[in-house]
C-alpha positions as CSV (number, residue, x, y, z in Angstrom):
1,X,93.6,102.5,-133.7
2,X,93.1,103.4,-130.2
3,X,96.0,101.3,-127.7
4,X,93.7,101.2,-125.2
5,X,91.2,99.1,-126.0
6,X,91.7,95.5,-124.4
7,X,90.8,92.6,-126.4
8,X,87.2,90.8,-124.6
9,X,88.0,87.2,-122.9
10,X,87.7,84.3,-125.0
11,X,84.8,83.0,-124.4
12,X,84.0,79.9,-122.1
13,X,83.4,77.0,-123.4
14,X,79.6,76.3,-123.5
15,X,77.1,73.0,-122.4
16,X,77.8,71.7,-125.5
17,X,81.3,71.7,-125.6
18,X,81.9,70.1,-122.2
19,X,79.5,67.1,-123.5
20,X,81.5,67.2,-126.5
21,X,84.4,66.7,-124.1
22,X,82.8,64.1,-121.9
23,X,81.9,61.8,-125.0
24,X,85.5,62.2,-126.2
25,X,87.1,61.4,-122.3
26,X,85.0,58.2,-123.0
27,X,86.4,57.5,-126.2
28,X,89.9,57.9,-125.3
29,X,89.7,56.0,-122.2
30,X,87.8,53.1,-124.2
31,X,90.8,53.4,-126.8
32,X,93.4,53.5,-124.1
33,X,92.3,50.4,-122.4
34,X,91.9,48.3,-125.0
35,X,95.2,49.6,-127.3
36,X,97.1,50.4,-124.4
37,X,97.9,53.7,-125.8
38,X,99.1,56.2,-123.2
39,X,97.3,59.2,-121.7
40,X,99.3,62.2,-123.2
41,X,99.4,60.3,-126.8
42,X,95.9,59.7,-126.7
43,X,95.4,63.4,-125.3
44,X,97.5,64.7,-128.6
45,X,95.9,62.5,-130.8
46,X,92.4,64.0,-129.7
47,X,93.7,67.4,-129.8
48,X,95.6,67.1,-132.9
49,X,93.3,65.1,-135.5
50,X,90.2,64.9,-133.8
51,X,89.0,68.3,-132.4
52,X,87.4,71.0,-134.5
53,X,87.4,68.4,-137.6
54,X,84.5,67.3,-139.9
55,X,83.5,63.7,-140.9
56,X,82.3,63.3,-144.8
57,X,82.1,66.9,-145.3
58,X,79.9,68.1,-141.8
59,X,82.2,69.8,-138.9
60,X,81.9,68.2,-135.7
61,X,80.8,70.0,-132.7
62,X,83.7,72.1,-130.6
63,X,84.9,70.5,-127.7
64,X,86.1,72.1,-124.5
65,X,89.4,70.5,-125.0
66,X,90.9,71.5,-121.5
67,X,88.3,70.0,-119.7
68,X,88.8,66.6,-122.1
69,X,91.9,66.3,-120.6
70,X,91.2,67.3,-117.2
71,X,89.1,64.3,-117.2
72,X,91.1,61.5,-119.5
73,X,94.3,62.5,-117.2
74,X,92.2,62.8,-114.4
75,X,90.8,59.5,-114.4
76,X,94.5,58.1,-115.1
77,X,96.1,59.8,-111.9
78,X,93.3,58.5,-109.7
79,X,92.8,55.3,-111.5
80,X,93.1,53.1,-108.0
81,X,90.7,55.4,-106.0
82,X,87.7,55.7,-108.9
83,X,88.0,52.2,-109.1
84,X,87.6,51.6,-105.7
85,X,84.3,54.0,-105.7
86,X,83.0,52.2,-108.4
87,X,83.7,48.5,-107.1
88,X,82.3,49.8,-103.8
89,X,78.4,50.0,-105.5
90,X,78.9,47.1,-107.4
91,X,76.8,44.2,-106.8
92,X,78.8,41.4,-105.0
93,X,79.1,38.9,-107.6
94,X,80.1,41.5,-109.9
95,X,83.7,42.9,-111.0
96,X,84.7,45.6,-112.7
97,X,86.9,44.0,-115.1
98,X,83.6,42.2,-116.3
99,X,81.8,44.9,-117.1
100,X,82.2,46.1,-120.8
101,X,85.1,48.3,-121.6
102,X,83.1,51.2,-122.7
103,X,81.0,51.0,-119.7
104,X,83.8,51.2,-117.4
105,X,85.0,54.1,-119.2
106,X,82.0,56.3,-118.9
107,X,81.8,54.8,-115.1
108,X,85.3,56.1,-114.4
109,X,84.3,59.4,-116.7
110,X,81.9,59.9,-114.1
111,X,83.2,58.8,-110.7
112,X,85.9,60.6,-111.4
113,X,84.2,64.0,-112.1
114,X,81.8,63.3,-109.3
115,X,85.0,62.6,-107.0
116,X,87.0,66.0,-108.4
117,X,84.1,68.6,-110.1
118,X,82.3,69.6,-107.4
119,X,81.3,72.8,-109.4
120,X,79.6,70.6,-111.7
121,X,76.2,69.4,-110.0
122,X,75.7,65.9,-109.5
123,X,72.3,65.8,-111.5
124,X,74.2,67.2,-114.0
125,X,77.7,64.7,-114.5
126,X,75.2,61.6,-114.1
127,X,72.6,63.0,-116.8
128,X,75.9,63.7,-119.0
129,X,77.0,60.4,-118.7
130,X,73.7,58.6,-119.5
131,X,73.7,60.5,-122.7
132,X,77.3,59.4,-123.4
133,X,75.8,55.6,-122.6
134,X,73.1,56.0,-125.5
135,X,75.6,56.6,-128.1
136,X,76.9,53.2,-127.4
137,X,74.7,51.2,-125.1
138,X,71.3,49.8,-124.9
139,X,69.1,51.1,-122.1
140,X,69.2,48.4,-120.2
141,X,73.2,49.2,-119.9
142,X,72.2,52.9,-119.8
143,X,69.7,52.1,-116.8
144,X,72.8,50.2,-115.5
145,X,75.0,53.6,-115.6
146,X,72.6,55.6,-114.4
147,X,71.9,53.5,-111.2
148,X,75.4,52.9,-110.7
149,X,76.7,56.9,-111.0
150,X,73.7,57.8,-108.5
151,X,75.3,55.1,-105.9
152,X,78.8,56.7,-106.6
153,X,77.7,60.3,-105.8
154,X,76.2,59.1,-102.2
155,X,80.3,58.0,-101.8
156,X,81.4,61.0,-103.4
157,X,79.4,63.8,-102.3
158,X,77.8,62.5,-99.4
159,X,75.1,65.4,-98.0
């Protein structure tokens, strides 16, 4: 055994797995709100049960768990100043708190990433997110998302 090999990096986590994550930031924001479960417990719980299992006998898809909880704690932290991004490209007669829970997660999801990834491209965190809204959403909700994310990167990133 030669003791001078060194062991390759793990690799990083692909595409995949930061959709993975994105879908799973969503979730856990959805559950927080509405349970009022805290970020950390809802981070473990993820991490613990959720992650790298299977449902009825097929293995769900890896997740990049760091950036999961990048974003759920993210999103947490800066709660007041996402909101404030979002409720900025809101129509007038609309609130936030009126829009469905699970929209307003994947909203904050995004704003939030927008706001604090600037690695990721903008394209990129608003295609993500419309994804995440067709797992839940119909397209006239996903149209919704999509218009709204677009309007939050011209706060976020402006050119």
């Amino acid at each position: 055994m030669n003791a001078d090999v060194t062991p390759a990096p793990a690799p990083r986590p692909g595409r995949q797995a930061r959709s993975v994550a994105r879908l799973a930031a969503v979730q856990a924001l959805y559950q927080m709100e509405v349970a009022g479960v805290g970020v950390e417990a809802v981070v473990r719980e993820f991490t613990d049960h959720r992650f790298g299992g299977d449902i009825e006998g097929q293995r769900l898809a890896e997740a990049d768990e760091a950036f999961f909880a990048d974003v759920v704690r993210g999103v947490v932290a800066e709660q007041v100043a996402v909101d404030a991004l979002i409720r900025r490209r809101l129509a007038a007669n609309w609130k936030l708190e009126r829009l469905d829970a699970t929209v307003r997660a994947m909203l904050r999801a995004g704003a939030w990433e927008l706001l604090r990834r600037p690695d990721t491209p903008t394209e990129v965190v608003i295609d993500e997110y419309v994804d995440v809204a067709k797992a839940f959403v119909d397209s006239k909700e996903q149209a919704f998302v999509n218009g709204a994310l677009d309007a939050v990167a011209r706060d976020a990133r402006p050119a």
